[in-house]
Backbone as XML, in Angstrom:
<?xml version="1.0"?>
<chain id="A" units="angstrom">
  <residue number="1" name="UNK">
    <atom name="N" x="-9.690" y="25.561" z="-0.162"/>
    <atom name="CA" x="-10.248" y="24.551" z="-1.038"/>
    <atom name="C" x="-10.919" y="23.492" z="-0.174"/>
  </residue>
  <residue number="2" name="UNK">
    <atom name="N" x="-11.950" y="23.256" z="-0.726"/>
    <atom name="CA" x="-12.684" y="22.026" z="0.065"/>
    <atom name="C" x="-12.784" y="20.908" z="-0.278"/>
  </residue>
  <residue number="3" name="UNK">
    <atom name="N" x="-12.719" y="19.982" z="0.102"/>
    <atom name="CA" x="-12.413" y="18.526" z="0.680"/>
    <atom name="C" x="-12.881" y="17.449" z="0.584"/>
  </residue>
  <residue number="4" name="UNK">
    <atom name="N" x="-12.782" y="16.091" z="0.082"/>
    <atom name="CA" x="-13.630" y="15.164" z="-0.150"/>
    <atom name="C" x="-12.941" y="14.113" z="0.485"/>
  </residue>
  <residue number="5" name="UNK">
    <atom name="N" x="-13.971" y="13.014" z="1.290"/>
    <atom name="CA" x="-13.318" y="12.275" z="1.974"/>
    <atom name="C" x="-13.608" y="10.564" z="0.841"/>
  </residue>
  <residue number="6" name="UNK">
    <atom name="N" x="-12.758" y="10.274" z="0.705"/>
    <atom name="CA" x="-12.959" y="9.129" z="-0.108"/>
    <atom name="C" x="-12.242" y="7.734" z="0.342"/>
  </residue>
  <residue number="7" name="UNK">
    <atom name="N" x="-12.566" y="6.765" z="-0.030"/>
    <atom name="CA" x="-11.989" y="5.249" z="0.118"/>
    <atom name="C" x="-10.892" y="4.999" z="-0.734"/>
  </residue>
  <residue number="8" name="UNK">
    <atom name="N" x="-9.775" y="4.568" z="-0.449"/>
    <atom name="CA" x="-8.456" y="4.543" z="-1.007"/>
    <atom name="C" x="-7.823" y="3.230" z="-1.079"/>
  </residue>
  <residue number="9" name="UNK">
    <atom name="N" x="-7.379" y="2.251" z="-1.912"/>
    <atom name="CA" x="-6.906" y="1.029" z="-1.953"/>
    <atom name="C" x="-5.686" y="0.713" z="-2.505"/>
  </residue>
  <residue number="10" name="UNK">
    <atom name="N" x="-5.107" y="-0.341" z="-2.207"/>
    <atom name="CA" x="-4.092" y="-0.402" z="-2.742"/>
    <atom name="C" x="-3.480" y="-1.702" z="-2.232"/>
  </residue>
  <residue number="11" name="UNK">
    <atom name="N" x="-2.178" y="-2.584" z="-2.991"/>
    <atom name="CA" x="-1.497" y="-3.818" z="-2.372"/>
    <atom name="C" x="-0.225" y="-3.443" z="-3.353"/>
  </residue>
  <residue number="12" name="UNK">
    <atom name="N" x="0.337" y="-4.498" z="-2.716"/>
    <atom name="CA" x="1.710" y="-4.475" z="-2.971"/>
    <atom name="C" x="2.296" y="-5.682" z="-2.656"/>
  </residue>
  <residue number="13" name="UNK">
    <atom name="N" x="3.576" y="-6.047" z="-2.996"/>
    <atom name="CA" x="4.470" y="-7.268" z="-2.139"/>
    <atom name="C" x="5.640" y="-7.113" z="-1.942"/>
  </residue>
  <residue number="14" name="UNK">
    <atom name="N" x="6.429" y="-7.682" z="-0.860"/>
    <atom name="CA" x="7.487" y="-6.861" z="-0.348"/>
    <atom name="C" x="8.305" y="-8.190" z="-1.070"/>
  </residue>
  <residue number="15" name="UNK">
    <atom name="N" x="9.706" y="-7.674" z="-1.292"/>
    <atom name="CA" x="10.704" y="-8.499" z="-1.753"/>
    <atom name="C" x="11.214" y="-9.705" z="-1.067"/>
  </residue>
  <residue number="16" name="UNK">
    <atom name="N" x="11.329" y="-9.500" z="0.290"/>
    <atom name="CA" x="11.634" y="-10.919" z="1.304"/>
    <atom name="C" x="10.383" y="-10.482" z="2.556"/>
  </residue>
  <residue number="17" name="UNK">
    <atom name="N" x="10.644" y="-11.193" z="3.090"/>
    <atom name="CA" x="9.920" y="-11.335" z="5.052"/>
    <atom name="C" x="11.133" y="-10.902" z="5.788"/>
  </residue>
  <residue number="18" name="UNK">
    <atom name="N" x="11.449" y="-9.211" z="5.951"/>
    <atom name="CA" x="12.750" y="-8.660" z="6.327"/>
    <atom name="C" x="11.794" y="-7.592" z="6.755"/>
  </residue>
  <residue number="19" name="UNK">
    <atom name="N" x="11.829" y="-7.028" z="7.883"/>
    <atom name="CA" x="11.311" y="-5.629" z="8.310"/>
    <atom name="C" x="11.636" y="-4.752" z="6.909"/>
  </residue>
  <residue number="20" name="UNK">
    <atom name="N" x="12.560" y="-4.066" z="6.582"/>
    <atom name="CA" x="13.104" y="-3.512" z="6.017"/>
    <atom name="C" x="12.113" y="-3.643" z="4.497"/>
  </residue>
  <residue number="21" name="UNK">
    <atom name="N" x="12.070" y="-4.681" z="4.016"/>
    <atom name="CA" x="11.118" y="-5.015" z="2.678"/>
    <atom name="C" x="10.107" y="-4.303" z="2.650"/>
  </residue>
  <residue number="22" name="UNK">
    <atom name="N" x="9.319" y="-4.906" z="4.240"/>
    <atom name="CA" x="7.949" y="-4.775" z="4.420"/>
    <atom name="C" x="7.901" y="-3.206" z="4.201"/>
  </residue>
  <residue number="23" name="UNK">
    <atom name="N" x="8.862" y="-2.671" z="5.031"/>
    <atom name="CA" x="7.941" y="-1.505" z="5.207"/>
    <atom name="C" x="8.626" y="-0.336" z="3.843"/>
  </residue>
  <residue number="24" name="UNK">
    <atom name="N" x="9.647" y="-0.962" z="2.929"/>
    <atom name="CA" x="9.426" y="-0.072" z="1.784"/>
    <atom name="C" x="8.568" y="-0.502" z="1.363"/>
  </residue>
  <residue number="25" name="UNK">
    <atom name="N" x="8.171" y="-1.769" z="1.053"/>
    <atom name="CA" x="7.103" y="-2.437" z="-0.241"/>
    <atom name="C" x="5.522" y="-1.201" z="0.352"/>
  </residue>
  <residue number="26" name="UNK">
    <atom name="N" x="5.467" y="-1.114" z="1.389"/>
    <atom name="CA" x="4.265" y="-0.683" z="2.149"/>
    <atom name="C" x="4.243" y="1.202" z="2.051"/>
  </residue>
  <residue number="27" name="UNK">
    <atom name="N" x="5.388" y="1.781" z="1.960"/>
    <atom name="CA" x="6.216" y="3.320" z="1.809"/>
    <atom name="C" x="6.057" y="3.285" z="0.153"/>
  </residue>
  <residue number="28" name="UNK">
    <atom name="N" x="6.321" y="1.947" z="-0.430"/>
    <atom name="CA" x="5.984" y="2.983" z="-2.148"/>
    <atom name="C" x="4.437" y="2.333" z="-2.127"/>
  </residue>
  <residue number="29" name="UNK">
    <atom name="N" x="4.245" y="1.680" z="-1.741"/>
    <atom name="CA" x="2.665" y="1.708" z="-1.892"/>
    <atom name="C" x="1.809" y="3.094" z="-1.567"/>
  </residue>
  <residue number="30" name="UNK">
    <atom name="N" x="2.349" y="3.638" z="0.257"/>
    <atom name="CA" x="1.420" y="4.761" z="0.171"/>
    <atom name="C" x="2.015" y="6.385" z="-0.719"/>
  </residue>
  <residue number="31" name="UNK">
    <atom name="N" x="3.234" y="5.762" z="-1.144"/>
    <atom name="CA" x="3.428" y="7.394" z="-2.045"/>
    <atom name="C" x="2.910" y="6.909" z="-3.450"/>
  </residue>
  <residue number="32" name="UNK">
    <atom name="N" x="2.260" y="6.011" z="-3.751"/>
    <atom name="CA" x="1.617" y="5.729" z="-5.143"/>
    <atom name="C" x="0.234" y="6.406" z="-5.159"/>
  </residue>
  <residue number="33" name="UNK">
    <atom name="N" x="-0.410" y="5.710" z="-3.679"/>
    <atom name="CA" x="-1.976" y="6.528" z="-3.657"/>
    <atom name="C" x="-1.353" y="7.908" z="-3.323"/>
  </residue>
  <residue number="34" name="UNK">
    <atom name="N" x="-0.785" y="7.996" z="-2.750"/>
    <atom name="CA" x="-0.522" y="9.898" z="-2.606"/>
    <atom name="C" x="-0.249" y="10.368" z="-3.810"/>
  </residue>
  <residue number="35" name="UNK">
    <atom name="N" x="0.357" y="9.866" z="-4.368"/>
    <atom name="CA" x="0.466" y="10.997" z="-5.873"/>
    <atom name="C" x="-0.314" y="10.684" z="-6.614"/>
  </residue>
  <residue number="36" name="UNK">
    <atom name="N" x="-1.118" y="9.644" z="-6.873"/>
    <atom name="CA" x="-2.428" y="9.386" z="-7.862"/>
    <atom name="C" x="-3.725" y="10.012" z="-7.578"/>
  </residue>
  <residue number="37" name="UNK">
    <atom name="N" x="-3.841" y="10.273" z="-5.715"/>
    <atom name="CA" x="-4.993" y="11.141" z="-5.451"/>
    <atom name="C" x="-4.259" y="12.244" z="-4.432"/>
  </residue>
  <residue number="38" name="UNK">
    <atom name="N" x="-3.357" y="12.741" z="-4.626"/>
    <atom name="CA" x="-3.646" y="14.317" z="-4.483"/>
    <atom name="C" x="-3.343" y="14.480" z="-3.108"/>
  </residue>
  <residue number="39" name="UNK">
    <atom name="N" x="-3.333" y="13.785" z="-1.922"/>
    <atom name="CA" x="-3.498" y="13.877" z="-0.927"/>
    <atom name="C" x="-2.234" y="14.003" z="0.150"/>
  </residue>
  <residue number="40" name="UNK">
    <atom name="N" x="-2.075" y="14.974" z="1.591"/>
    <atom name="CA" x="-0.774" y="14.658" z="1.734"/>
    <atom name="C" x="-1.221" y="13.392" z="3.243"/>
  </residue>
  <residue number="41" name="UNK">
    <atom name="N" x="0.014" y="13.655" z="3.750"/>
    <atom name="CA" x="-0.262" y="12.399" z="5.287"/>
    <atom name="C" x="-1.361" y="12.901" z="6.257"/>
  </residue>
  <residue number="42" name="UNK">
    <atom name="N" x="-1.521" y="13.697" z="5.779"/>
    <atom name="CA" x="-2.128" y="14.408" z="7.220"/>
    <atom name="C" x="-3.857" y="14.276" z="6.953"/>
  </residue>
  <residue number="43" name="UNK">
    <atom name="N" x="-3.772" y="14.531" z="5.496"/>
    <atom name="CA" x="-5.415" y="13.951" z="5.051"/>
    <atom name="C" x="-5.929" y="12.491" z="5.455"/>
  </residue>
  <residue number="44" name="UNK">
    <atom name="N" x="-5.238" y="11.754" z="5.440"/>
    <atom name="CA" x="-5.538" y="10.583" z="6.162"/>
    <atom name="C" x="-6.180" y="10.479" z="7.580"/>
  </residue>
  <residue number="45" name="UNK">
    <atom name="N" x="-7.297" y="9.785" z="7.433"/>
    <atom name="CA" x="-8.247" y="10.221" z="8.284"/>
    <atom name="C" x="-8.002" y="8.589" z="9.399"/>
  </residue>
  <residue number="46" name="UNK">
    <atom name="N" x="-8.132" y="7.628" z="8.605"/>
    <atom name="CA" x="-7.924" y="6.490" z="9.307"/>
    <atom name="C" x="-7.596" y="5.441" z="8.452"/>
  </residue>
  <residue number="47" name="UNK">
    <atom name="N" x="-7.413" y="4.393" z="8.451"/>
    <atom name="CA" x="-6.301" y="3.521" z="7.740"/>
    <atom name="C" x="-6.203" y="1.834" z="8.337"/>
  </residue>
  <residue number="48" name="UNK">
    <atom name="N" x="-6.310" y="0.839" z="7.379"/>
    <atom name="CA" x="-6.371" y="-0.532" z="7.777"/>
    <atom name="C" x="-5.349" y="-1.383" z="6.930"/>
  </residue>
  <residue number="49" name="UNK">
    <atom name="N" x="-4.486" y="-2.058" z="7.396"/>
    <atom name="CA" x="-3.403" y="-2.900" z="6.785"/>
    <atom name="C" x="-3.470" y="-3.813" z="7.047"/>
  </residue>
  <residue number="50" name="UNK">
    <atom name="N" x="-3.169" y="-4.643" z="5.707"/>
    <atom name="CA" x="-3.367" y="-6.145" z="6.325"/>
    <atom name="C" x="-2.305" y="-6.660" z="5.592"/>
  </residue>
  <residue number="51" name="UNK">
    <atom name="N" x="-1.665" y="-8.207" z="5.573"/>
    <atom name="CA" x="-0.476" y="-8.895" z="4.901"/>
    <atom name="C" x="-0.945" y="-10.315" z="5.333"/>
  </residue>
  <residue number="52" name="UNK">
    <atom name="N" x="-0.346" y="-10.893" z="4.256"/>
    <atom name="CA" x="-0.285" y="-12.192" z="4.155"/>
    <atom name="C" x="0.655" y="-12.796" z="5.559"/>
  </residue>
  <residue number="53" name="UNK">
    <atom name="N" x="0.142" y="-13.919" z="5.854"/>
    <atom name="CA" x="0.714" y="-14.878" z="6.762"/>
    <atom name="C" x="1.931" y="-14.819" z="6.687"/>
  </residue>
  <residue number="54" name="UNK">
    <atom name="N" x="2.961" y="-14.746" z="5.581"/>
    <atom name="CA" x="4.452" y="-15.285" z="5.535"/>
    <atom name="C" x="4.670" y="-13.865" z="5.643"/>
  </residue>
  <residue number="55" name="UNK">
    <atom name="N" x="4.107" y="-13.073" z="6.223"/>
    <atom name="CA" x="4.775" y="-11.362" z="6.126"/>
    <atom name="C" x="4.652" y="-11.523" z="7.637"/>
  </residue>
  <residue number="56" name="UNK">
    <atom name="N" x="5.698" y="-11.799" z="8.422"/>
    <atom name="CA" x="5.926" y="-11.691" z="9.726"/>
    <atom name="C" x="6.923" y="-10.695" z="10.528"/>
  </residue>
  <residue number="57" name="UNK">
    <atom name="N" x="7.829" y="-10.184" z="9.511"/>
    <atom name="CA" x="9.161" y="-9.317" z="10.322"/>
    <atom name="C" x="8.677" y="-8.080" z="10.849"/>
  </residue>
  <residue number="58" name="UNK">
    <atom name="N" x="7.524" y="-7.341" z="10.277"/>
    <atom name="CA" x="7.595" y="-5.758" z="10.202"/>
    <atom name="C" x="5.631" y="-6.226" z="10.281"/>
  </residue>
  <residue number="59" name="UNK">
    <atom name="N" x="5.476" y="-5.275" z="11.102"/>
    <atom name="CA" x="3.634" y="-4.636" z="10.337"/>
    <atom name="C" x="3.789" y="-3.541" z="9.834"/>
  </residue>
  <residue number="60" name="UNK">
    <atom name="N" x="2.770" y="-3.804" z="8.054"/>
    <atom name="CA" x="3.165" y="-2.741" z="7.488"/>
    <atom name="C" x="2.087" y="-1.641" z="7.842"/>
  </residue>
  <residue number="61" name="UNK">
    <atom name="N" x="1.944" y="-1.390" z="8.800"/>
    <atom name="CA" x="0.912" y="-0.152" z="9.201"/>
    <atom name="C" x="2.122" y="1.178" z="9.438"/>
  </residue>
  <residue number="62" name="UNK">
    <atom name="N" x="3.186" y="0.274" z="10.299"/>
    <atom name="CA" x="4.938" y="1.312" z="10.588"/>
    <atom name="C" x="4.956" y="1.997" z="9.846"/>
  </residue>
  <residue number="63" name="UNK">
    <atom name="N" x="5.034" y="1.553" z="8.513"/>
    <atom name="CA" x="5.387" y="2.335" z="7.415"/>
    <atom name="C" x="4.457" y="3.704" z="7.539"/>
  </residue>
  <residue number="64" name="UNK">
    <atom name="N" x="3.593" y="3.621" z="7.584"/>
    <atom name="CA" x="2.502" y="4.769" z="7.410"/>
    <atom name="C" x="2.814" y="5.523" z="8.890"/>
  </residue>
  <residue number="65" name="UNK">
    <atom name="N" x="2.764" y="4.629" z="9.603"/>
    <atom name="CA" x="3.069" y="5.993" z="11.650"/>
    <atom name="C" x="4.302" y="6.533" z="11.118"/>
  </residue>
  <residue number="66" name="UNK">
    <atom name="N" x="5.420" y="6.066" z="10.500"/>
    <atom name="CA" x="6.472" y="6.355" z="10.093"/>
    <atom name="C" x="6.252" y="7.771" z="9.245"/>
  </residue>
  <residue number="67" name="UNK">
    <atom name="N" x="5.696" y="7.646" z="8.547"/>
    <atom name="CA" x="6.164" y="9.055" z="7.118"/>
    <atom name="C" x="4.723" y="10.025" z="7.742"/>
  </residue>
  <residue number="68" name="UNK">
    <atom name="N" x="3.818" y="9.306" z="8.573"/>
    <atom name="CA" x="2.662" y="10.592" z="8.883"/>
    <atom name="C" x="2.698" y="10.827" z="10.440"/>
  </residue>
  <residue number="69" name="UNK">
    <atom name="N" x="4.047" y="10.405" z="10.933"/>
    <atom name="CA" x="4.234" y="11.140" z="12.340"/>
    <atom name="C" x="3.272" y="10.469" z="13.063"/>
  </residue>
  <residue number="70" name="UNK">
    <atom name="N" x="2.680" y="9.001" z="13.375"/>
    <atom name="CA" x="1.891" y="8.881" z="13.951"/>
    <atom name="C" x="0.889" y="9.352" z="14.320"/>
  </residue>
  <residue number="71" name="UNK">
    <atom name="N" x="0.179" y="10.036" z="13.161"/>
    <atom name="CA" x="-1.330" y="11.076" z="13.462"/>
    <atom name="C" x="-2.478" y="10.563" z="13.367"/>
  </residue>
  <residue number="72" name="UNK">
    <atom name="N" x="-2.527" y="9.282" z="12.262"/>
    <atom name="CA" x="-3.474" y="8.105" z="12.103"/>
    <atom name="C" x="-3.767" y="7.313" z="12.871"/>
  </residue>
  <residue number="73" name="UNK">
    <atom name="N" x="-5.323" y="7.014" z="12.940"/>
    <atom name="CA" x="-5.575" y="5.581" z="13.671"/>
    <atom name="C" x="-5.497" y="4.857" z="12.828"/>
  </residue>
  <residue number="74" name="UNK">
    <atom name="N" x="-4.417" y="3.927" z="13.223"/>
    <atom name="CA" x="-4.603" y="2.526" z="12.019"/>
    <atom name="C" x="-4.611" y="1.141" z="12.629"/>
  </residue>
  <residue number="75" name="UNK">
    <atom name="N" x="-5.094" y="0.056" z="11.521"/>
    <atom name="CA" x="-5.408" y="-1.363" z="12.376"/>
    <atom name="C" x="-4.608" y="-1.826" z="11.584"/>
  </residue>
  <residue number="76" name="UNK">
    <atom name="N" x="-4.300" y="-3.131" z="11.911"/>
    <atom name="CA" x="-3.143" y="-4.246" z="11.338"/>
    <atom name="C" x="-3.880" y="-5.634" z="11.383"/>
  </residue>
  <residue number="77" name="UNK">
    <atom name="N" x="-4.327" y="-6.176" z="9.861"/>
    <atom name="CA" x="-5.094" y="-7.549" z="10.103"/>
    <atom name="C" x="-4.037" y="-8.481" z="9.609"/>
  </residue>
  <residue number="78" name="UNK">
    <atom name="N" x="-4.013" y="-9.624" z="9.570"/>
    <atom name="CA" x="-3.699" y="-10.952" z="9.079"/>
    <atom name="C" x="-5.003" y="-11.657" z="7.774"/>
  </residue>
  <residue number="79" name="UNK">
    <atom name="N" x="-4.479" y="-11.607" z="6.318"/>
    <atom name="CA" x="-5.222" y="-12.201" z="5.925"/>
    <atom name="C" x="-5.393" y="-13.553" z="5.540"/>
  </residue>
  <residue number="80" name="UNK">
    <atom name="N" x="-6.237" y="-14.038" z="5.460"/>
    <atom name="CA" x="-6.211" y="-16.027" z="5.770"/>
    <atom name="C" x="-5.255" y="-16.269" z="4.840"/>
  </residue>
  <residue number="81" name="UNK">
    <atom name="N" x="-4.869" y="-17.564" z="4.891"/>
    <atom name="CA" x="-3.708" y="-17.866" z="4.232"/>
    <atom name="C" x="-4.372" y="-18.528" z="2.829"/>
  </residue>
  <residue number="82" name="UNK">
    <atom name="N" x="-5.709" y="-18.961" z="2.974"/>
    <atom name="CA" x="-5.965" y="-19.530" z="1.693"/>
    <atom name="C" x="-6.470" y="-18.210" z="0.351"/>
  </residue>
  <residue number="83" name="UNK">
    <atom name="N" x="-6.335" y="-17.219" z="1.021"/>
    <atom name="CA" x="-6.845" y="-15.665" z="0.281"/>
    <atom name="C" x="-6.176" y="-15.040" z="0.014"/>
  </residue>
  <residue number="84" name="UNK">
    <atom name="N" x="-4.805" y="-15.307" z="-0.007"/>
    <atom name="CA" x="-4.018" y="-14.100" z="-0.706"/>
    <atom name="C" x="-3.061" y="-14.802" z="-1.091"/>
  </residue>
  <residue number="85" name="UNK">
    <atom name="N" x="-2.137" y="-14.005" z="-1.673"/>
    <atom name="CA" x="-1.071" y="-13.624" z="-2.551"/>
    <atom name="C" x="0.776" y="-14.082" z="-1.791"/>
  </residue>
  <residue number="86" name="UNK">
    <atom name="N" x="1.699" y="-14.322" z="-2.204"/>
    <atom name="CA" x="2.636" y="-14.289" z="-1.901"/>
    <atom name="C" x="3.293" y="-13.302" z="-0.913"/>
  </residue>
  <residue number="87" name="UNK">
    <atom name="N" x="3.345" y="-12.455" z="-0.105"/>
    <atom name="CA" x="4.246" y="-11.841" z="0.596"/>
    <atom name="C" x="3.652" y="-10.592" z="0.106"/>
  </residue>
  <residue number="88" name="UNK">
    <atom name="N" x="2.123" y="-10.659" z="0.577"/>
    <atom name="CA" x="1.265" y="-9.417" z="-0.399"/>
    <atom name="C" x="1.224" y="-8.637" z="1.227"/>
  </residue>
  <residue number="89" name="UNK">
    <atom name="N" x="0.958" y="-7.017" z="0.690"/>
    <atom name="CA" x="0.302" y="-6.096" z="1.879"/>
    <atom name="C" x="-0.406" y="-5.580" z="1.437"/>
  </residue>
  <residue number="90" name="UNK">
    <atom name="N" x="-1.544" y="-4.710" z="1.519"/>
    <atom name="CA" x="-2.507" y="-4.037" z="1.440"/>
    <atom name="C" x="-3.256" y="-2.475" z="2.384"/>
  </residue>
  <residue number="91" name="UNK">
    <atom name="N" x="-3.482" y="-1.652" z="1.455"/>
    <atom name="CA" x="-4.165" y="-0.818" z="2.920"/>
    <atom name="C" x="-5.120" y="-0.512" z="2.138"/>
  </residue>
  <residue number="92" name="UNK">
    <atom name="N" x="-6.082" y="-0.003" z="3.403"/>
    <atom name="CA" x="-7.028" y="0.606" z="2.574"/>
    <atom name="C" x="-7.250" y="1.991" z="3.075"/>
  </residue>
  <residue number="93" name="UNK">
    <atom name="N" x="-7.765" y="3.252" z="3.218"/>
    <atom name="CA" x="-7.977" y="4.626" z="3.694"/>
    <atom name="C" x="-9.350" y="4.972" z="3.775"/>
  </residue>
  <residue number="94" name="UNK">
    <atom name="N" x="-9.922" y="6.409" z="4.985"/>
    <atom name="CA" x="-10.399" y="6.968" z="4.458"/>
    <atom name="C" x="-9.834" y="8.145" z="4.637"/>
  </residue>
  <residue number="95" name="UNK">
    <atom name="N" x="-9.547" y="9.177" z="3.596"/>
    <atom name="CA" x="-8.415" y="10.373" z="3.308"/>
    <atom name="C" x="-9.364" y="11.357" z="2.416"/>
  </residue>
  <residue number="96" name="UNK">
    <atom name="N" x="-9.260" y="12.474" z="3.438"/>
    <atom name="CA" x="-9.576" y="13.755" z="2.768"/>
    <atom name="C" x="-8.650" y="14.001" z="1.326"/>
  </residue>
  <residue number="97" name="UNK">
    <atom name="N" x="-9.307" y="14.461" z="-0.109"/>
    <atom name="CA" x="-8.300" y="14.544" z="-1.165"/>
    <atom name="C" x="-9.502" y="15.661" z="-1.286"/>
  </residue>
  <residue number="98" name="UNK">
    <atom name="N" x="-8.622" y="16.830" z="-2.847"/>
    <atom name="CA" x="-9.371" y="17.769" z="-3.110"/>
    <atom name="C" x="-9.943" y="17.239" z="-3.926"/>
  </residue>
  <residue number="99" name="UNK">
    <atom name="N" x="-11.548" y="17.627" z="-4.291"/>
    <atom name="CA" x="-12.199" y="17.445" z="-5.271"/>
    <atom name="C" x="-11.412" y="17.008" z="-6.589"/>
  </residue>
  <residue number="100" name="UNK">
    <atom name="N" x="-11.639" y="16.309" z="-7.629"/>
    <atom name="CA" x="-11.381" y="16.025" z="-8.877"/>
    <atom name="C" x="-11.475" y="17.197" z="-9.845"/>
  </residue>
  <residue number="101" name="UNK">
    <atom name="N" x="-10.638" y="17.684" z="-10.717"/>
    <atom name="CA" x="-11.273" y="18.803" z="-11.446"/>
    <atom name="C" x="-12.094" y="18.132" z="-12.820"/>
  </residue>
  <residue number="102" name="UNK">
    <atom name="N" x="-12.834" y="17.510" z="-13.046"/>
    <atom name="CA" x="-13.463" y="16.547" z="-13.729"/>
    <atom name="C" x="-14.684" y="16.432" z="-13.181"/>
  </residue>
  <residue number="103" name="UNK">
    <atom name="N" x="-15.038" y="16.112" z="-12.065"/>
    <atom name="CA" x="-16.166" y="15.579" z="-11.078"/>
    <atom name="C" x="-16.854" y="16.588" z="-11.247"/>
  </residue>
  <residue number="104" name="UNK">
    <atom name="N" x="-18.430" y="16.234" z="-11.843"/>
    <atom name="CA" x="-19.694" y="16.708" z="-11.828"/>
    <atom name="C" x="-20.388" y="16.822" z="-10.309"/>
  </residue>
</chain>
């Protein structure tokens, strides 16, 4: 089956500023885009995380080297403090998924 490489988004917020938070809040984030588009770890082509200022214990990029064996290149930003959200994380992808069976 052949392959479509697409842009993938997503946020989340972790319960405290505890390693441990971060990187579930960041682990059900990426099994949400995984089961909404189809895709497993390994389709992940490359990958960018970012968190709010008061998210200091953990980078949630771990989460992702964590469950895809470190196969990804991924970056880890800081987003300004006047632009986001409470104890928010975010990633974004680009990840091979199979075609849509819908898509013209």
């Amino acid at each position: 089956m052949s392959k479509i490489l697409r842009g993938l988004r997503g946020a989340t917020t972790a319960a405290a500023n505890t390693g441990q938070a971060i990187l579930d809040a960041t682990a059900e984030l990426l099994r949400a885009l995984q089961e909404a588009n189809g895709f497993q770890p390994e389709d992940v082509e490359s990958a960018i995380f970012t968190s709010s200022p008061d998210l200091t214990a953990e980078y949630p990029a771990r989460a992702a080297r964590c469950s895809a064996g470190g196969t990804c290149p991924s970056w880890e930003l800081r987003k300004s403090p006047s632009l986001t959200g409470y104890r928010a994380a975010s990633a974004s992808s680009a990840t091979s998924t199979p075609p849509r069976r819908n898509a013209s």
